[in-house]
C-alpha positions in Angstrom: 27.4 37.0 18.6 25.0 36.1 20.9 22.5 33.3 20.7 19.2 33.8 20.9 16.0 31.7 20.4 14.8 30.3 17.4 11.3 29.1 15.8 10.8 25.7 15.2 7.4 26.2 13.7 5.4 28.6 11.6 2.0 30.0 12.4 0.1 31.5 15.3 0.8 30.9 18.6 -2.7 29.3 19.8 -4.2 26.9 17.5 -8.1 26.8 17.0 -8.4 23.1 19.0 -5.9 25.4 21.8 -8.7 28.0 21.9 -11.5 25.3 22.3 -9.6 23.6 25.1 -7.9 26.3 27.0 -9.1 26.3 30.3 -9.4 22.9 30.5 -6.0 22.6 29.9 -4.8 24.9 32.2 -6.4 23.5 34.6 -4.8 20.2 33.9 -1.5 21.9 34.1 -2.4 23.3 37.1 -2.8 20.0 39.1 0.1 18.4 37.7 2.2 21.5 39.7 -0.2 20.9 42.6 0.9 17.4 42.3 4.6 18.3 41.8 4.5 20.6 45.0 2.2 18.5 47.2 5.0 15.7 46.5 7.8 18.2 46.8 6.9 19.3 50.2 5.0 16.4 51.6 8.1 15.6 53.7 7.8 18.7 55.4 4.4 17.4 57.4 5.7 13.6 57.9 9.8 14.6 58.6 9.7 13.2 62.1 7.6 10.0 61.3 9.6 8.9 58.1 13.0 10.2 60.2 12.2 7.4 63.2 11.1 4.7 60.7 14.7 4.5 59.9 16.1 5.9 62.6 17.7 8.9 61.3 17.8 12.6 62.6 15.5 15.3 61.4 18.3 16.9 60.3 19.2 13.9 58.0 15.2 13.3 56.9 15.1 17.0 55.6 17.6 15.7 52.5 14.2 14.7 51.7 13.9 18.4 51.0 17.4 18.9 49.7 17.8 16.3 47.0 14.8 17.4 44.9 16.1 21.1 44.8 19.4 20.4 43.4 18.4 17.8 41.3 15.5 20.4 39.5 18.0 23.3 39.3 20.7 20.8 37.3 17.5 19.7 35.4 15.7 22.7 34.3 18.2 24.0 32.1 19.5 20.4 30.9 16.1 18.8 30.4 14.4 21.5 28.4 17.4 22.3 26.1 17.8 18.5 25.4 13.9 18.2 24.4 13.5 21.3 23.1 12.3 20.4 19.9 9.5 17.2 21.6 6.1 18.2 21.4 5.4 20.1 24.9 2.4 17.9 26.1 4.1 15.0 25.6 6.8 16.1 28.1 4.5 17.0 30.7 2.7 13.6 30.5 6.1 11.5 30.7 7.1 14.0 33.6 3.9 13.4 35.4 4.3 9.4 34.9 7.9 9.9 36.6 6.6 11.9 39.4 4.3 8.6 39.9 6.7 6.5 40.5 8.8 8.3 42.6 5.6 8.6 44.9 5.3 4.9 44.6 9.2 4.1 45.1 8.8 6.5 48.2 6.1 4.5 49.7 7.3 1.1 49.2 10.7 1.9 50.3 12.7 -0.7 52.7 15.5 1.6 53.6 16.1 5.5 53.5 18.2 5.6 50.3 15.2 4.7 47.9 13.6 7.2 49.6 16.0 9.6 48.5 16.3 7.7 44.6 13.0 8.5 44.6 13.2 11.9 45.8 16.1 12.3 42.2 13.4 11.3 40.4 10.8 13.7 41.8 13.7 17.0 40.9 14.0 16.0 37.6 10.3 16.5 37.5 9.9 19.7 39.1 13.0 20.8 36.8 11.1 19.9 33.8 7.5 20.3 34.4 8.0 23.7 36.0 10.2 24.8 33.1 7.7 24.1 30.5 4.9 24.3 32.6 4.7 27.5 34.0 5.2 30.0 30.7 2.4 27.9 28.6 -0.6 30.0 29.7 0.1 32.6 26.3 -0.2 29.4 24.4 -3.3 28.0 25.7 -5.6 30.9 26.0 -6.2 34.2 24.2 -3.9 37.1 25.1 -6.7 38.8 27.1 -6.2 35.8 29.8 -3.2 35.4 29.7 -2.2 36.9 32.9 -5.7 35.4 34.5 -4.8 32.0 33.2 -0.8 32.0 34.5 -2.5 33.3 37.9 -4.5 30.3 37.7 -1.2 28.3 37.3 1.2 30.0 40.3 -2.2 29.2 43.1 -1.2 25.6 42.6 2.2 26.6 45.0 -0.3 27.8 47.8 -2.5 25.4 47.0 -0.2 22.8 47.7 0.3 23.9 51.0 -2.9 24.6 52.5 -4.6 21.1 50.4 -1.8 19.3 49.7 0.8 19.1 52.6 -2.3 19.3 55.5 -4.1 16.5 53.9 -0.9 14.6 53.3 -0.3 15.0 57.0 -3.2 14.1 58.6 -3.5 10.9 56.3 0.2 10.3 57.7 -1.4 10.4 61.0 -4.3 8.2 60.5 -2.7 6.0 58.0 1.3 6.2 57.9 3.3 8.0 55.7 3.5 5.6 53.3 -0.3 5.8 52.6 -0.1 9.3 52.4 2.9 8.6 49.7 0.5 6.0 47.6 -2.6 9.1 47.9 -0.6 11.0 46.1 0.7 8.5 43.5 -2.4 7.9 42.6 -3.3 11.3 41.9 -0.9 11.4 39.9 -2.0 9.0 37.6 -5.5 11.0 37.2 -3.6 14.0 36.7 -1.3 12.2 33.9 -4.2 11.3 32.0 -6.4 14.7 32.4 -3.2 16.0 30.5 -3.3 13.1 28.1 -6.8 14.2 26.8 -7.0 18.2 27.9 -4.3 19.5 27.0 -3.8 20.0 22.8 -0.4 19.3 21.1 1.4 21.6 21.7 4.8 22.0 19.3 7.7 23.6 20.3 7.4 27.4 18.9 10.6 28.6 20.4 14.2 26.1 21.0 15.2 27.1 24.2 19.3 26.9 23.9 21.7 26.7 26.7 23.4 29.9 25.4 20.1 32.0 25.7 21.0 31.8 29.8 24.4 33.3 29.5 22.8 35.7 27.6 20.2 37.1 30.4 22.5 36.4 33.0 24.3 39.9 31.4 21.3 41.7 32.5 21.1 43.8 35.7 17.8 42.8 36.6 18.0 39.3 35.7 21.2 39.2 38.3 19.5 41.1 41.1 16.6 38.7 40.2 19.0 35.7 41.3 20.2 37.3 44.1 16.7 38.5 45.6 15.6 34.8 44.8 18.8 33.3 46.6 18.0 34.8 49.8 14.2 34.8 49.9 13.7 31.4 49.6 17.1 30.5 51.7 15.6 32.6 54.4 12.0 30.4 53.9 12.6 27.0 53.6 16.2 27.2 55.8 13.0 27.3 58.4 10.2 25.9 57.0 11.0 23.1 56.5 11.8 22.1 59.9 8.7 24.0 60.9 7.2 20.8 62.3 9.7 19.8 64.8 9.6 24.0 66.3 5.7 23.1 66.4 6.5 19.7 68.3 9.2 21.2 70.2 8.4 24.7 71.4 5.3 25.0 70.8 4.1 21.6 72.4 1.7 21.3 69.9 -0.4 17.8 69.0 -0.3 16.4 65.7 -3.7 17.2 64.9 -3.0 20.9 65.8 0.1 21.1 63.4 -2.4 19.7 60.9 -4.6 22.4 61.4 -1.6 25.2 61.5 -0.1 23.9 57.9 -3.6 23.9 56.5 -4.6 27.8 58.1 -0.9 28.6 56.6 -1.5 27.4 53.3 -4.7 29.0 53.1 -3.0 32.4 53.8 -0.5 31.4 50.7 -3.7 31.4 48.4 -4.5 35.2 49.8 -0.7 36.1 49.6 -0.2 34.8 45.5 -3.4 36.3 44.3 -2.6 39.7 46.4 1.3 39.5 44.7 -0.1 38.5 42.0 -2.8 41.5 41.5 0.7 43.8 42.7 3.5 42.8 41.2 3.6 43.7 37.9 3.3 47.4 38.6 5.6 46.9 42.4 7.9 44.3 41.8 10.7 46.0 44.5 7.9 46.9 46.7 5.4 43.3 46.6 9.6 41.4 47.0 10.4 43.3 49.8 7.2 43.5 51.6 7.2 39.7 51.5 11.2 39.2 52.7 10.0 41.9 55.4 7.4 39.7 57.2 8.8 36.7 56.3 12.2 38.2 58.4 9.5 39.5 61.2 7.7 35.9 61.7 11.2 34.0 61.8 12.6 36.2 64.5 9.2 36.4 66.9 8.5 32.6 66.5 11.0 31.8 69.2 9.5 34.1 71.7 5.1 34.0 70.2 5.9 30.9 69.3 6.2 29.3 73.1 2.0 30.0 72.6 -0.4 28.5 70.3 -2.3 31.5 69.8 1.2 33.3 68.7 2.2 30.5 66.7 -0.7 30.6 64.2 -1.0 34.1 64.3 2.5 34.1 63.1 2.1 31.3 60.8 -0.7 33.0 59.1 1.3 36.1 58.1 3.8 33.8 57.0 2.0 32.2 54.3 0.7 35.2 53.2 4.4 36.9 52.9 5.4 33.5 51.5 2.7 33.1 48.7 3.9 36.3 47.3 7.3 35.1 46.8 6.7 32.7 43.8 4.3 34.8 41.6 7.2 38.0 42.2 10.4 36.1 41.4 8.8 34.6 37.9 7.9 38.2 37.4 11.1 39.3 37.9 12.6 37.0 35.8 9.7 37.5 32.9 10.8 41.1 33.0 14.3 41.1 32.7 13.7 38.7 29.6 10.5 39.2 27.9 11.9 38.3 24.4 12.5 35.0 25.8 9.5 33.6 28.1 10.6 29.5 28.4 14.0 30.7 29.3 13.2 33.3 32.2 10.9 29.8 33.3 13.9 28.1 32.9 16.2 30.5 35.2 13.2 30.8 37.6 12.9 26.9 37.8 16.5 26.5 38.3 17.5 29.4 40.8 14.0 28.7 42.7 14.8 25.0 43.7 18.7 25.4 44.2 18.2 27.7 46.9 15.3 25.6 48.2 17.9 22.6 49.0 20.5 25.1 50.1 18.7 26.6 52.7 16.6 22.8 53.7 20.6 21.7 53.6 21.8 24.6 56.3 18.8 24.5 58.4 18.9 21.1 58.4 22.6 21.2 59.6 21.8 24.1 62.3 19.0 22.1 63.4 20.9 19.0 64.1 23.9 21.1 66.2 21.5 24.1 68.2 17.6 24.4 68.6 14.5 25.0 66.2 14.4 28.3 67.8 18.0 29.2 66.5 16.8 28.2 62.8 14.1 30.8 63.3 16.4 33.4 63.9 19.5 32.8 61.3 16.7 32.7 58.8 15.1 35.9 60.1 18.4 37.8 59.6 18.9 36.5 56.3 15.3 37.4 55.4 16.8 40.6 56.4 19.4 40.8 53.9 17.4 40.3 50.9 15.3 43.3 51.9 18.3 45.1 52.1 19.2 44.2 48.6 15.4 45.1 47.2 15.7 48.8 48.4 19.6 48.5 46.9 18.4 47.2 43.8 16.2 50.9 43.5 19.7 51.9 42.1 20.2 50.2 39.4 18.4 50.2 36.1 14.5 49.9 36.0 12.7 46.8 35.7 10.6 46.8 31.5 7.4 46.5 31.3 4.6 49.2 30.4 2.8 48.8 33.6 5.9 48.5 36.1 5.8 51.7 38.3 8.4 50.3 41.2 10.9 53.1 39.6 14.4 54.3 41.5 
């Protein structure tokens, strides 16, 4: 028989003191995932600087990258089963004091390694927070905003990136990385306590078991979810993340001018979630594969537009719109193939999301270190490729649920 979820507590999902506080509250869950992926990705701007202060490759700096990744996807599922039945905010607040620390470990560290302990620490964050974090929008405000307020959630991703990573950067610059580490920190901290006193109590309704997984993972969408995910975000950060030293390296550009083309690519990701966003329930192939599409176009021009400033940002623009797409219609996916089940699809989402994320930081981190920046472009373009492939594929199999879903074989 197969297991399902179970209610822990009796009563209506939102609470009066949830209603009164609701926005508030989202927004405070909102900056603790700006604050998760600002920290995530920070490496991405600094790779070369923290690589030479101790003396290690870029290749070997971008397991900066990797270690988070695999460390949320073992997380995510673990971590919310094994506090399934702790009071939600409480969770978020002790993940958000461990995401601290690891940005104060990170810039205090003496040698490489506790950069990378701290980096464990930071996973089992993202694996956590994200988990619970991302499906709490139907339990904060009323059902009417639901999908406003979990759009509200998702623009902390591009936000990160075009606020986040830039600033992180260009404080790098000025500063050192390790200030740039101890900025963040101490964000941090506010955000820990905004969640402290915004966000309500917040029981669990549903236990989220380890056998609910197995369970979806029967499902025909939930599987062509996994393997759409797998090869989106191999394809992405197999190349983004060693976008830096392609910038420094083909491009010629300055520092301050990869500043300036990380913060005009994050800006695009804000354009690209809320246009997915306002898309994907009714187009979930089409909104997917548009995104794999120019993400595959951008990686495979970048080595020959990218010799030019002018083609580089161009290119980098429609990247972070193709990329801030990606997020918002992989969680939909996954909310779709398991709607009985919201924490869970979060949980699969979470887990599948950051796995790949290491895998392909982990490849192109390998190619990097044995060919060019321009040859991590292209591998990445073709497997961008593939997972466009697979979207018009996946047209032949069942139909994604949903009332509004019109993205029909």
């Amino acid at each position: 028989m197969p297991i399902t979820t179970t209610a822990s507590v009796n009563g209506p999902l939102i609470s009066p003191r949830s209603r009164l506080m609701g926005w508030p509250a989202v927004v405070s869950v909102t900056l603790g995932i700006f604050a998760i992926v600002t920290t995530e990705i920070l490496p991405i701007g600094l790779l070369t600087s923290i690589g030479s202060s101790f003396t290690v490759s870029d290749g070997v700096a971008g397991l900066m990258m990797t270690m988070p990744g695999f460390l949320a996807a073992i997380a995510a599922p673990l971590v919310t089963a094994a506090t399934a039945r702790f009071d939600r905010r409480l969770m978020l607040c002790v993940f958000m004091l461990l995401l601290a620390l690891a940005n104060f470990v990170a810039a205090a560290a003496t040698d490489f390694w506790l950069v990378l302990a701290s980096r464990i620490m930071v996973g089992i964050t993202i694996g956590g927070f994200w988990s619970i974090g991302a499906g709490l929008a139907e339990r904060l405000v009323p059902p009417a905003s639901v999908g406003r307020a979990t759009a509200v959630i998702f623009s902390a991703v591009p936000l990160g990136s075009v606020l986040g990573v830039p600033t992180g950067t260009l404080i790098g610059d000025l500063a050192g990385w390790r200030t740039a580490f101890t900025v963040i920190g101490a964000l941090t901290v506010g955000v820990l306590v905004m969640l402290f006193l915004l966000v309500p109590p917040l029981p669990p309704v549903q236990v989220t078991r380890l056998g609910v997984l197995n369970g979806m993972l029967r499902s025909v969408n939930t599987r062509f979810a996994l393997l759409l995910t797998f090869l989106v975000v191999l394809a992405h950060f197999g190349t983004y993340t060693y976008v830096t030293p392609f910038l420094e390296q083909v491009t010629h550009a300055s520092g301050a001018l990869i500043t300036t083309f990380l913060l005009l690519y994050g800006a695009a990701g804000i354009l690209g979630n809320f246009l997915g966003g306002a898309w994907v329930a009714r187009y979930p192939r089409t909104v997917f594969g548009l995104a794999a599409g120019l993400i595959a176009a951008v990686t495979l021009l970048l080595p020959a537009w990218g010799r030019w400033e002018i083609g580089a940002v161009i290119l980098l623009i429609v990247w972070g719109i193709a990329y801030g797409a990606v997020p918002v219609a992989s969680q939909t996916w996954f909310s779709k193939a398991a709607p009985h089940a919201p924490e869970a699809a979060s949980v699969l989402f979470t887990a599948s999301f950051q796995a790949t994320f290491s895998i392909g930081a982990l490849v192109g981190g390998f190619i990097l270190d044995r060919t060019s920046p321009s040859a991590v472009m292209s591998l990445g373009g073709c497997t961008a490729i593939l997972m466009v492939l697979a979207a018009v594929g996946s047209r032949f199999t069942e139909p994604l649920t949903g009332p509004h879903c019109k993205d029909r074989s």
